[in-house]
C-alpha positions as CSV (number, residue, x, y, z in Angstrom):
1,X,-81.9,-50.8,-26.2
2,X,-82.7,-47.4,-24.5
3,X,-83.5,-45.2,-27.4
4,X,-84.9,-41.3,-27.2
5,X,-84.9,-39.0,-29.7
6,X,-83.7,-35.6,-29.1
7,X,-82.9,-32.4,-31.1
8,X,-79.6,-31.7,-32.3
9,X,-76.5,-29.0,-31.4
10,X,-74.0,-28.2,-32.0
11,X,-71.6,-30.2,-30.8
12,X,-73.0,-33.2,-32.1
13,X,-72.2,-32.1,-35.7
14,X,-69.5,-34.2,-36.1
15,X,-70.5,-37.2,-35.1
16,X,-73.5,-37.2,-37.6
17,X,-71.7,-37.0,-40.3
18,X,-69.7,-40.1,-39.4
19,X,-72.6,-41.6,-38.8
20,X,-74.1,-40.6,-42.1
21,X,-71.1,-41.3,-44.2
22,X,-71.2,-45.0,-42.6
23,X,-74.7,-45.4,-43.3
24,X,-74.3,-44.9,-46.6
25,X,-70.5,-45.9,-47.9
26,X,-71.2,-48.1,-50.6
27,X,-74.3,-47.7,-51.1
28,X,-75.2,-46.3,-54.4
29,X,-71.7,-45.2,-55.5
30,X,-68.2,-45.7,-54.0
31,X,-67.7,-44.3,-51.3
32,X,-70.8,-41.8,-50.7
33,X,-71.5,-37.9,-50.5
34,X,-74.6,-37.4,-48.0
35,X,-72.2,-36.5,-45.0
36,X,-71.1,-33.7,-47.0
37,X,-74.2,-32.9,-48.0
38,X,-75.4,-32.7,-44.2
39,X,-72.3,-30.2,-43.7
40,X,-73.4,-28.2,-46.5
41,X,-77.0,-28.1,-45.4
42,X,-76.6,-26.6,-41.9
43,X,-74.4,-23.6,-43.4
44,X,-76.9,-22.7,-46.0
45,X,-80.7,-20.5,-45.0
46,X,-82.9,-23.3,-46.2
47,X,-81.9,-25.2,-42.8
48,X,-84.6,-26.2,-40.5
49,X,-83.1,-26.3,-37.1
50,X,-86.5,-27.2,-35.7
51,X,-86.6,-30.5,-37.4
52,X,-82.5,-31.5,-36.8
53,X,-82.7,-34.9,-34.2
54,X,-80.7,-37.8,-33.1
55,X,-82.0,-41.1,-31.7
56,X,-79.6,-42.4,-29.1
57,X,-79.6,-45.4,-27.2
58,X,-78.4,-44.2,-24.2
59,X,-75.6,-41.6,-24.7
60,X,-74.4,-43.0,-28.1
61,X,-75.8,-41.0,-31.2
62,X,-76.8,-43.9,-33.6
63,X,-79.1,-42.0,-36.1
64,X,-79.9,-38.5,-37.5
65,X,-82.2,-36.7,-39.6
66,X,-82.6,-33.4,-41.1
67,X,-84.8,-31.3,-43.1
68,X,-84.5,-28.4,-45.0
69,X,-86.7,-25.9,-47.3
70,X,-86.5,-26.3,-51.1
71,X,-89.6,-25.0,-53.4
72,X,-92.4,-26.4,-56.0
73,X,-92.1,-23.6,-58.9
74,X,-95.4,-24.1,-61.4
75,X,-95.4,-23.1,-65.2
76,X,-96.6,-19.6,-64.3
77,X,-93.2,-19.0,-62.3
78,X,-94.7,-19.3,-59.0
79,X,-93.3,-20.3,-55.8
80,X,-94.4,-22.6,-53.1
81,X,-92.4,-23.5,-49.8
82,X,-92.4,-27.2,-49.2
83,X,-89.8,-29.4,-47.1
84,X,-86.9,-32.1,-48.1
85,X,-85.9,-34.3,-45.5
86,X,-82.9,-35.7,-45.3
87,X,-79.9,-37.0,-45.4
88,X,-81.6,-39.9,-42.8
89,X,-78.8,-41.9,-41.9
90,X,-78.8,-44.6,-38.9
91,X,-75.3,-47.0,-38.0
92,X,-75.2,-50.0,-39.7
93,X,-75.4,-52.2,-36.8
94,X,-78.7,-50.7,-35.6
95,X,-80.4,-50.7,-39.1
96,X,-84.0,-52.7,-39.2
97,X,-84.8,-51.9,-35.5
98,X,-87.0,-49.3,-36.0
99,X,-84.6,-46.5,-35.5
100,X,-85.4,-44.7,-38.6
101,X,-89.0,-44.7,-38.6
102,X,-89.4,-43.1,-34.7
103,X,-86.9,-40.6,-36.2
104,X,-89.4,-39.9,-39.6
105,X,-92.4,-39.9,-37.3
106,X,-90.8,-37.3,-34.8
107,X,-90.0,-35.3,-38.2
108,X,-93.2,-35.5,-39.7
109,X,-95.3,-34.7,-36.0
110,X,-92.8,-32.1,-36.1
111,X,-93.3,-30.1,-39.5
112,X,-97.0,-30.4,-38.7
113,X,-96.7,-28.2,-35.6
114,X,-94.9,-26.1,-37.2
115,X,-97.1,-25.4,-40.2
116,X,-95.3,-27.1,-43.4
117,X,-97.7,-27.8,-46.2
118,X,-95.7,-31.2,-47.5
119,X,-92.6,-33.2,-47.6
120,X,-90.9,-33.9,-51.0
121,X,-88.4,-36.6,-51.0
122,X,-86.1,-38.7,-52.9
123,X,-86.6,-42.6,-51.1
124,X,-87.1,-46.3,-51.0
125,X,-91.3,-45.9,-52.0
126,X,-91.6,-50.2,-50.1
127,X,-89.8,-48.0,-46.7
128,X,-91.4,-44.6,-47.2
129,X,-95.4,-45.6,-48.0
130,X,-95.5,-46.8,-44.4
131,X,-95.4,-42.9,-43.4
132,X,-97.5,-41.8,-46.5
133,X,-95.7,-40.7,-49.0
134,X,-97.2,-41.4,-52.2
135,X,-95.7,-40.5,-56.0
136,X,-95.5,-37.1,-56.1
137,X,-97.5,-36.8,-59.6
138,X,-100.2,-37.3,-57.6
139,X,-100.0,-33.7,-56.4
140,X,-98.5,-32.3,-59.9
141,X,-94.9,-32.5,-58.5
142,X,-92.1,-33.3,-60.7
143,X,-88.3,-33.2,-60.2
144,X,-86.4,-30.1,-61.3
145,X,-86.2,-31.9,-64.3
146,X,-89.4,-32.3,-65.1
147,X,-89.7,-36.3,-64.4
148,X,-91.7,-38.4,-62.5
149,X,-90.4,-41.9,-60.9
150,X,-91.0,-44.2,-58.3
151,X,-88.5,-43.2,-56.0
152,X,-89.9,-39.4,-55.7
153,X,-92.4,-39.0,-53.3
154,X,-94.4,-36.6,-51.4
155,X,-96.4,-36.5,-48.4
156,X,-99.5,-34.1,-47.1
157,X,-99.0,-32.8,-43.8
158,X,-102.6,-31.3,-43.6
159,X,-106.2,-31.6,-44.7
160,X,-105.4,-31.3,-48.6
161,X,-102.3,-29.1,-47.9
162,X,-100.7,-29.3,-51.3
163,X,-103.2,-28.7,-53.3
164,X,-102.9,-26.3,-55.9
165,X,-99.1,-26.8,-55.6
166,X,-97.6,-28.1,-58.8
167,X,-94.7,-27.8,-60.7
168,X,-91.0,-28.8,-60.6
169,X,-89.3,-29.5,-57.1
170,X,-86.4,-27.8,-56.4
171,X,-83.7,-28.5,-53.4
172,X,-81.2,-26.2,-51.9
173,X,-78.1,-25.9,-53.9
174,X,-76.2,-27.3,-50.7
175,X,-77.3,-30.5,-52.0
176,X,-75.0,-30.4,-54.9
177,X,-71.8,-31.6,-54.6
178,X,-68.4,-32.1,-56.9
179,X,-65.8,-34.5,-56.7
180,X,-63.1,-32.0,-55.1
181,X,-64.9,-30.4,-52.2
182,X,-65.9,-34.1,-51.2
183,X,-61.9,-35.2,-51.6
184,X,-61.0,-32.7,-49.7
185,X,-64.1,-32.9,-46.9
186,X,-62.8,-36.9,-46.6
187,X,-60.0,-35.6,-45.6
188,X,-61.8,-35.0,-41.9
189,X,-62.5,-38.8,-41.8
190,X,-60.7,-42.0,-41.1
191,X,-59.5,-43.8,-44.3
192,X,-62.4,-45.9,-45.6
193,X,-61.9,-48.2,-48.6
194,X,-64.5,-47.7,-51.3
195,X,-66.5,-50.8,-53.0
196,X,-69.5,-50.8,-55.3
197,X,-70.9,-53.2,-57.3
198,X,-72.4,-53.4,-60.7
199,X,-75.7,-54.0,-59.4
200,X,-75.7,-51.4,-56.9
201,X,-75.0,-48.9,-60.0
202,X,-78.1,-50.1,-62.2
């Protein structure tokens, strides 16, 4: 494999969702939505196109990452920028080679440069506490709901950089999606059988 990572245009769009929808078909619910979600994310204000790559190995896209802004609002009704990232979605075939952490890494070097204070993120915590990421109570982050679980994490990207920024986490709306805007965005896309099992929905 020769693979580089390189931003995103866009003329690529296209291709990253399909790749994104066949990363994750199946995976927690039939079918899946995070293609759409990708669609809905680089039409909306919060998008970072600074921090939009692909990893190819040679010419073929086989991965993709995005981030966009969302905010940490505290009990006194305050605001604080922070970043989401994702969807992060590699092809199936190239899974477990490494693909996704040089495209986190490039993300992460990335938002530093540019002066983000953290990363909030919804993720595998065995895959994402390689990079860092850590329970986000441990900054006073909870979910827009007020909970705190494994799975939601949050990662420094300076010297103490979310400190002092606490309260519920809150993504772009883009990341909301309803049954009929995702029938109809399938629409776009070959025919794909959907599967799920029980275990997959626990």
């Amino acid at each position: 494999m020769n693979i580089t990572i390189r931003s995103k245009n866009a003329k690529d769009y296209f291709e990253t969702e399909f790749i994104t929808r066949e990363a994750f078909w199946d995976v927690y619910h039939p079918g899946c939505m995070e293609h759409l979600v990708l669609h809905k994310l680089r039409e909306v204000p919060a998008f970072v196109r600074e921090l939009d790559f692909v990893a190819c190995d040679g010419e073929r896209i086989i991965g993709n990452v995005v981030c966009s802004k969302a905010k940490v609002i505290n009990d006194n009704k305050q605001e604080f920028e922070v970043l989401s990232m994702g969807p992060l979605a590699v092809l199936p075939e190239y899974q477990g080679k490494g693909i996704g952490s040089l495209l986190i890494k490039t993300v992460i070097n990335k938002a530093k440069k540019l002066g983000y204070k953290g990363i909030v993120i919804y993720g595998n915590p065995i895959y994402y506490h390689r990079f860092g990421f850590v329970n986000a109570k441990e900054f006073g982050i909870r979910t827009a709901g007020g909970e705190n679980f494994d799975y939601f994490m949050a990662l420094e990207l300076g010297d103490s950089s979310l400190q002092g920024i606490t309260g519920n986490f809150y993504e772009d709306e883009a990341f909301n999606v309803n049954n009929e805007e995702l029938e109809e965005f399938e629409k776009a896309f070959p025919y794909k059988e959907k599967h799920v099992t029980d275990t997959q929905l626990k």
